[in-house]
VOPAGU-2260 file (C-alpha; in pm, 1 decimal, decimal comma):
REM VOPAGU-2260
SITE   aa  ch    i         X         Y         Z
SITE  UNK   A    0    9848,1    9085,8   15037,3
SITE  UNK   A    1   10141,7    8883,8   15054,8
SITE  UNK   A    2   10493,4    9039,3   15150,6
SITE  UNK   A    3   10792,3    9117,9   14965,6
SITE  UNK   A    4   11077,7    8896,8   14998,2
SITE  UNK   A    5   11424,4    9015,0   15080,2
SITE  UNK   A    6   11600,9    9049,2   14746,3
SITE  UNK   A    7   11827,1    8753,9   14654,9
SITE  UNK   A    8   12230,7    8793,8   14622,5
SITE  UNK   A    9   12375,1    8735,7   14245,6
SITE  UNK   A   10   12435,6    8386,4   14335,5
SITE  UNK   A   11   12085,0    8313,2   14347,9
SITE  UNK   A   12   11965,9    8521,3   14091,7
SITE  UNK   A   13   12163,6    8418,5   13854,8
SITE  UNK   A   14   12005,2    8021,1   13953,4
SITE  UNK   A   15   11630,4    8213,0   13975,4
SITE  UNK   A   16   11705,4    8323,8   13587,1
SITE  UNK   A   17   11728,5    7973,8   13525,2
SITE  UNK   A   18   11440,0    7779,8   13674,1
SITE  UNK   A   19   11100,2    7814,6   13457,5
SITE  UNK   A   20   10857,2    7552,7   13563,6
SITE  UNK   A   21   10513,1    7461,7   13662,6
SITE  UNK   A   22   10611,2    7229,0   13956,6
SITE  UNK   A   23   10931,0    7278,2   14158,4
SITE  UNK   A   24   11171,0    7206,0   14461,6
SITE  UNK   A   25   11419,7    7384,5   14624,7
SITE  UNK   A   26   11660,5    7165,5   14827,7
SITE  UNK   A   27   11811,6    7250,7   15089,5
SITE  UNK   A   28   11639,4    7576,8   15093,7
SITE  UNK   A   29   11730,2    7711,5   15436,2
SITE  UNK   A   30   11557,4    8075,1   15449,5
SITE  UNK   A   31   11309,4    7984,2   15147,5
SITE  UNK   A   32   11381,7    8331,3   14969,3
SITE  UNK   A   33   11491,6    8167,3   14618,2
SITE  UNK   A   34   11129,6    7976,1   14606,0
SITE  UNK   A   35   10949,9    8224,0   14729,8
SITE  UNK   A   36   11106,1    8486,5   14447,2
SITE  UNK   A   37   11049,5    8237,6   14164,7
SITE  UNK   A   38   10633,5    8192,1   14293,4
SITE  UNK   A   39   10607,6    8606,7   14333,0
SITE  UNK   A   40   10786,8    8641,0   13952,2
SITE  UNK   A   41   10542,3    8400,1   13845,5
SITE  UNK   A   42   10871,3    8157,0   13758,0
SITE  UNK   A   43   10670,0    7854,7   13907,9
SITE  UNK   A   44   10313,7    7810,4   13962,6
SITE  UNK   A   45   10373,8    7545,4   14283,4
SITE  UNK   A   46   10666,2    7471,2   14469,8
SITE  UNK   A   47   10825,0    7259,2   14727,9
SITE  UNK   A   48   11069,9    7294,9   14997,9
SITE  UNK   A   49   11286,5    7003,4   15151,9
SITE  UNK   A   50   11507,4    7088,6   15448,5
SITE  UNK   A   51   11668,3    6878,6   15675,5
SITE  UNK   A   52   11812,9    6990,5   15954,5
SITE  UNK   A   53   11484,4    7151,4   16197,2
SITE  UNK   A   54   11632,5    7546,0   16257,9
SITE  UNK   A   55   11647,0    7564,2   15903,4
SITE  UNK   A   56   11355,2    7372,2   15819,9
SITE  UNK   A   57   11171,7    7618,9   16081,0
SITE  UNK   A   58   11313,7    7950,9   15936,1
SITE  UNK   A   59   11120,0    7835,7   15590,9
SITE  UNK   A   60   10795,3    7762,8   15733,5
SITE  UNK   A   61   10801,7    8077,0   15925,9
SITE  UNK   A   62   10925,3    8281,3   15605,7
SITE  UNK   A   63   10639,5    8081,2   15374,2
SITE  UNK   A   64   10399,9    8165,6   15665,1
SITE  UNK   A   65   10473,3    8568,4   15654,3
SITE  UNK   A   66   10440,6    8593,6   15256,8
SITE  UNK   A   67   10151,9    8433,7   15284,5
SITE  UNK   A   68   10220,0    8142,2   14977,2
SITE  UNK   A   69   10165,2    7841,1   15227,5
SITE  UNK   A   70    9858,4    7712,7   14983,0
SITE  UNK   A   71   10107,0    7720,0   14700,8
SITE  UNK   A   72   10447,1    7640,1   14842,0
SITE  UNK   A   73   10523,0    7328,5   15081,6
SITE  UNK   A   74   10768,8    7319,4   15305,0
SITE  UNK   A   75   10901,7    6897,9   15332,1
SITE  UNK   A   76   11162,8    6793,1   15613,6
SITE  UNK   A   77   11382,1    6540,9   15464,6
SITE  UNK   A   78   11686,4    6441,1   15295,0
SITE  UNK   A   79   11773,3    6544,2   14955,9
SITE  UNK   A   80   11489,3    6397,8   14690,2
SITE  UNK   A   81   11354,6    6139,3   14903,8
SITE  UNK   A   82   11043,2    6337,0   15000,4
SITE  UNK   A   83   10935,4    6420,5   14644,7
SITE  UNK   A   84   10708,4    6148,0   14466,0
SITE  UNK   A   85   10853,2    6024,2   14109,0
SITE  UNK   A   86   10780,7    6235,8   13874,9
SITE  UNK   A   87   10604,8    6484,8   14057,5
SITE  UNK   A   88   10826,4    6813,0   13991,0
SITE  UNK   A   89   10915,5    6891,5   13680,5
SITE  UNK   A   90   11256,1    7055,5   13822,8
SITE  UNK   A   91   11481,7    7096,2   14104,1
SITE  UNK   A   92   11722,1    7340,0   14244,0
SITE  UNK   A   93   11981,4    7234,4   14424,8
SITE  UNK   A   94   12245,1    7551,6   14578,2
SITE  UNK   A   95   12565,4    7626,2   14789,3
SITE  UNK   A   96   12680,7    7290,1   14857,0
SITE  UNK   A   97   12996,1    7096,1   14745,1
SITE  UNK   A   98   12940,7    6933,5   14401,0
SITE  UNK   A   99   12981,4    6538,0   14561,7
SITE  UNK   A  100   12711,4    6646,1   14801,3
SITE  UNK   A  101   12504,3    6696,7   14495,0
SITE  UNK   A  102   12574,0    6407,9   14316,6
SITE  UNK   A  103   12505,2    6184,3   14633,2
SITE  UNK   A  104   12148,3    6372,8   14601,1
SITE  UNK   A  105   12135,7    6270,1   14292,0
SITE  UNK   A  106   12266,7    5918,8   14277,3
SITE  UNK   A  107   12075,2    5844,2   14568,6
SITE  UNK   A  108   11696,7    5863,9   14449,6
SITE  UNK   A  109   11778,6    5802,5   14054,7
SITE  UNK   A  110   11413,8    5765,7   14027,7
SITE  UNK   A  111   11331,2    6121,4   14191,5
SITE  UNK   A  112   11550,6    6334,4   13990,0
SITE  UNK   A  113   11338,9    6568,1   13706,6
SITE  UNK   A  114   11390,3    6617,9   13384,0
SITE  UNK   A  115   11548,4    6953,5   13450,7
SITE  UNK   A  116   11805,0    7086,5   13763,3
SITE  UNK   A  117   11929,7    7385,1   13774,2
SITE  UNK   A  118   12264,1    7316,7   13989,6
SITE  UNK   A  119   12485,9    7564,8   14173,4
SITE  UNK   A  120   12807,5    7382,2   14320,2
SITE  UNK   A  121   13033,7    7604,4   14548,0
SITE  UNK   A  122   13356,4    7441,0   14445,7
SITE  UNK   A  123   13426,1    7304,4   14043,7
SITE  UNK   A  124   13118,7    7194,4   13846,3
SITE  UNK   A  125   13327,4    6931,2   13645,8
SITE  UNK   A  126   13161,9    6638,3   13821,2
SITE  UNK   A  127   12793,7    6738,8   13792,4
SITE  UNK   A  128   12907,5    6829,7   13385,4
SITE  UNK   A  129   13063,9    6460,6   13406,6
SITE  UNK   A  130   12720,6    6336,4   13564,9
SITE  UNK   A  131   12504,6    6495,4   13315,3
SITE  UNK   A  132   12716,7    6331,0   13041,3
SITE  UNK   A  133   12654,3    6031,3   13145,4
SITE  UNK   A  134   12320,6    6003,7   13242,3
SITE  UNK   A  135   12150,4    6206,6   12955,5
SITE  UNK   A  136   12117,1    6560,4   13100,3
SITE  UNK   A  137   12240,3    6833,2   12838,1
SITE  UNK   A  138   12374,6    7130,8   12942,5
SITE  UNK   A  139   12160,6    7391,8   12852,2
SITE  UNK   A  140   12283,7    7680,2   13009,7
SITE  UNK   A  141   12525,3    7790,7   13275,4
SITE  UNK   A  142   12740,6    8073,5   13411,3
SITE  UNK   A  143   12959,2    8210,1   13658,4
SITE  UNK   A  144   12890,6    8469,1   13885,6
SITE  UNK   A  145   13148,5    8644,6   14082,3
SITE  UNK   A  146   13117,5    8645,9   14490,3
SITE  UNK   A  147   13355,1    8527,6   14754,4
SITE  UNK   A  148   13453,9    8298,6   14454,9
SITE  UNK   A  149   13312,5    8226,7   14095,5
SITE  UNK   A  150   13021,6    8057,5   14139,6
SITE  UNK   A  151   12900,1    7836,4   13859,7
SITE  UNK   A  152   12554,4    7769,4   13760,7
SITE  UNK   A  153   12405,1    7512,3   13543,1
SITE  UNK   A  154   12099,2    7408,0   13390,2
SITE  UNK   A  155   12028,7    7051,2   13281,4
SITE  UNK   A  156   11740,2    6931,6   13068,6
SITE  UNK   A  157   11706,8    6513,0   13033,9
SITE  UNK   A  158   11738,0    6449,8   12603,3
SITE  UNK   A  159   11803,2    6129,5   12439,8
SITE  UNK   A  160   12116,6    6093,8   12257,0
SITE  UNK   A  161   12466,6    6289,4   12337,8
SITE  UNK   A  162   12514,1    6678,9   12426,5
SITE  UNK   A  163   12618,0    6869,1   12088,4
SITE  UNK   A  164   12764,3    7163,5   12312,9
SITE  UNK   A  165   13053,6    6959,6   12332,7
SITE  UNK   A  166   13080,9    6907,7   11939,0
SITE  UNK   A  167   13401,7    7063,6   11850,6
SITE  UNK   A  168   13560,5    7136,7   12182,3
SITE  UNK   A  169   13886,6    6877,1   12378,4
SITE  UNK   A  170   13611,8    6724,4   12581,8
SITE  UNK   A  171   13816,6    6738,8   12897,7
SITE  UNK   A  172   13854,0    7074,3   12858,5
SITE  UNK   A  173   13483,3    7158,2   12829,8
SITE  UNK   A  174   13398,0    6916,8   13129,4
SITE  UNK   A  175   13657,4    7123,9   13374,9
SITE  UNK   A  176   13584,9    7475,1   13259,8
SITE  UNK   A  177   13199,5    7452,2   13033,8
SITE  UNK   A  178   13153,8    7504,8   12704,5
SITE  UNK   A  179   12939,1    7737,7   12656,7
SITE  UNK   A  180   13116,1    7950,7   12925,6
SITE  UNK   A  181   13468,1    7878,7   12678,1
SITE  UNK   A  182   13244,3    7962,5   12346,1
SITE  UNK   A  183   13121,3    8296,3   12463,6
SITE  UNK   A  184   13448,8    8379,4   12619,9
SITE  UNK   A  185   13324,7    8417,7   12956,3
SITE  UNK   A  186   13536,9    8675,9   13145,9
SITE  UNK   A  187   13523,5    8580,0   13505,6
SITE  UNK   A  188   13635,5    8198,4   13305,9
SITE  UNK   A  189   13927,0    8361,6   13184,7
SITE  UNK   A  190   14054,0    8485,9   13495,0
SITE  UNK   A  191   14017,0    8169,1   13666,6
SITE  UNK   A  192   14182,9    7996,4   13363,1
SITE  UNK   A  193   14481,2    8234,0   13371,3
SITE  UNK   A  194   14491,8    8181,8   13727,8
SITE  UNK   A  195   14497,7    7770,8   13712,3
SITE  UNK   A  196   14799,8    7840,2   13469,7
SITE  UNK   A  197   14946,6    8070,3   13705,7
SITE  UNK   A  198   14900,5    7801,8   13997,5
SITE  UNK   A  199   14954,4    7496,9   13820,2
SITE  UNK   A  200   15285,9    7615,7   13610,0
SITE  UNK   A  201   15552,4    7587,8   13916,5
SITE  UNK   A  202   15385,8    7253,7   14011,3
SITE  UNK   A  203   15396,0    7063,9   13711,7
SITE  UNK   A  204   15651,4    6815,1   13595,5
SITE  UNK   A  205   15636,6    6495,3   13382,7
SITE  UNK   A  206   15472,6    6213,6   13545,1
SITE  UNK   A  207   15283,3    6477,0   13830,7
SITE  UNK   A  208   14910,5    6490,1   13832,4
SITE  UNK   A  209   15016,4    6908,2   13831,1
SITE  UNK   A  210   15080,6    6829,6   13471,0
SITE  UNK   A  211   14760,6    6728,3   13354,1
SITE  UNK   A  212   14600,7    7006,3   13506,7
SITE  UNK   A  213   14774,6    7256,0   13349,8
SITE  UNK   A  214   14791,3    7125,7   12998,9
SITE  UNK   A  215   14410,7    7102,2   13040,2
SITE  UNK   A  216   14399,0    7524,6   13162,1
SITE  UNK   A  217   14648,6    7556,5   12883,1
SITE  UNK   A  218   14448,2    7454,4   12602,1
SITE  UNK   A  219   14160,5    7634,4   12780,2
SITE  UNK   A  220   14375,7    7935,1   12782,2
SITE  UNK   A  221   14474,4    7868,9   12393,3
SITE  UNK   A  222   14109,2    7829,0   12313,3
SITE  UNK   A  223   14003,3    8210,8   12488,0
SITE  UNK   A  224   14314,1    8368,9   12327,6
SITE  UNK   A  225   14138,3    8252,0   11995,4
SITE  UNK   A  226   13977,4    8534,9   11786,8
């Protein structure tokens, strides 16, 4: 009978909500509990862990071992995507670490990254939006969740042609802050949009970087004042 695992935080709830797949990898796993959740909800039917660094890389074989899942989860020490074959995970989830550190994950092994990730950046998500743009990802879904700071989550499926979630929206705007989290209103966006304001309004001056930032959280701010 396999073992419960300890319930996850919001933070990776909110990312388990997102990940629905027959083959897929956690990176950077550390304690395994976000894999092992989406296996026991029936989320994923397989899954593999990659860890680098050993104690962490340890603590998820031992934690595979005591839910007894080791036929259907693997646990992978490397770096990143390099230990995954192309094209054999259909997605990827990729949690608490700076944004760049993502994109080097994903710039690094172009021909490892699946056609869906479901990202969650501790700092802004503008660059992985910007990345997605670019490359063909759309963004599907995403949210923030509150904790020691807003965390924002993202899912991105590979589709040809451009992202229609931008349609209608200042595309810089949408980039820094999301648009679906500006369509629906988000709350926990709003207070972080009335706080860049806040931040950025004593700062600001023609010619100052300051002032780009705040005219973009302005017309942000416009937008959510919108009925």
């Amino acid at each position: 009978m396999h073992r419960t695992v300890p319930s996850l935080d919001a933070r990776l709830s909110a990312v388990l909500a997102l990940v629905q797949a027959r083959c897929h990898a956690d990176i950077g796993s550390d304690h395994a509990h976000l894999p092992l959740r989406l296996l026991q909800l029936g989320r994923i039917e397989r899954g593999i862990i990659v860890e680098l660094n050993p104690g962490p890389l340890a603590h998820a074989r031992r934690n595979v071992a005591r839910a007894g899942l080791g036929a259907r989860l693997e646990v992978r020490a490397g770096n990143g995507l390099a230990p995954l074959a192309p094209g054999e995970v259909e997605s990827v989830s990729i949690t608490g670490m700076g944004a760049q550190t993502m994109l080097g994950i994903l710039t690094r092994e172009p021909l490892r990254v699946p056609p869906a990730l479901v990202l969650q950046p501790n700092d802004s998500a503008e660059p992985l939006r910007r990345w997605a743009w670019a490359h063909g990802y759309r963004l599907r879904q995403e949210a923030l969740v509150a904790g020691h700071w807003a965390y924002p989550v993202l899912r991105l499926e590979s589709r040809d042609g451009p992202d229609p979630v931008y349609d209608g929206l200042p595309l810089d705007v949408a980039l820094r802050y999301g648009p679906h989290l500006l369509r629906r209103r988000d709350a926990l966006l709003w207070q972080q949009v009335q706080a860049d304001v806040r931040r950025l309004t004593p700062l600001a001056a023609p010619g100052r970087p300051a002032q780009a930032d705040l005219n973009l959280a302005q017309t942000a701010l416009d937008f959510l004042e919108t009925l």
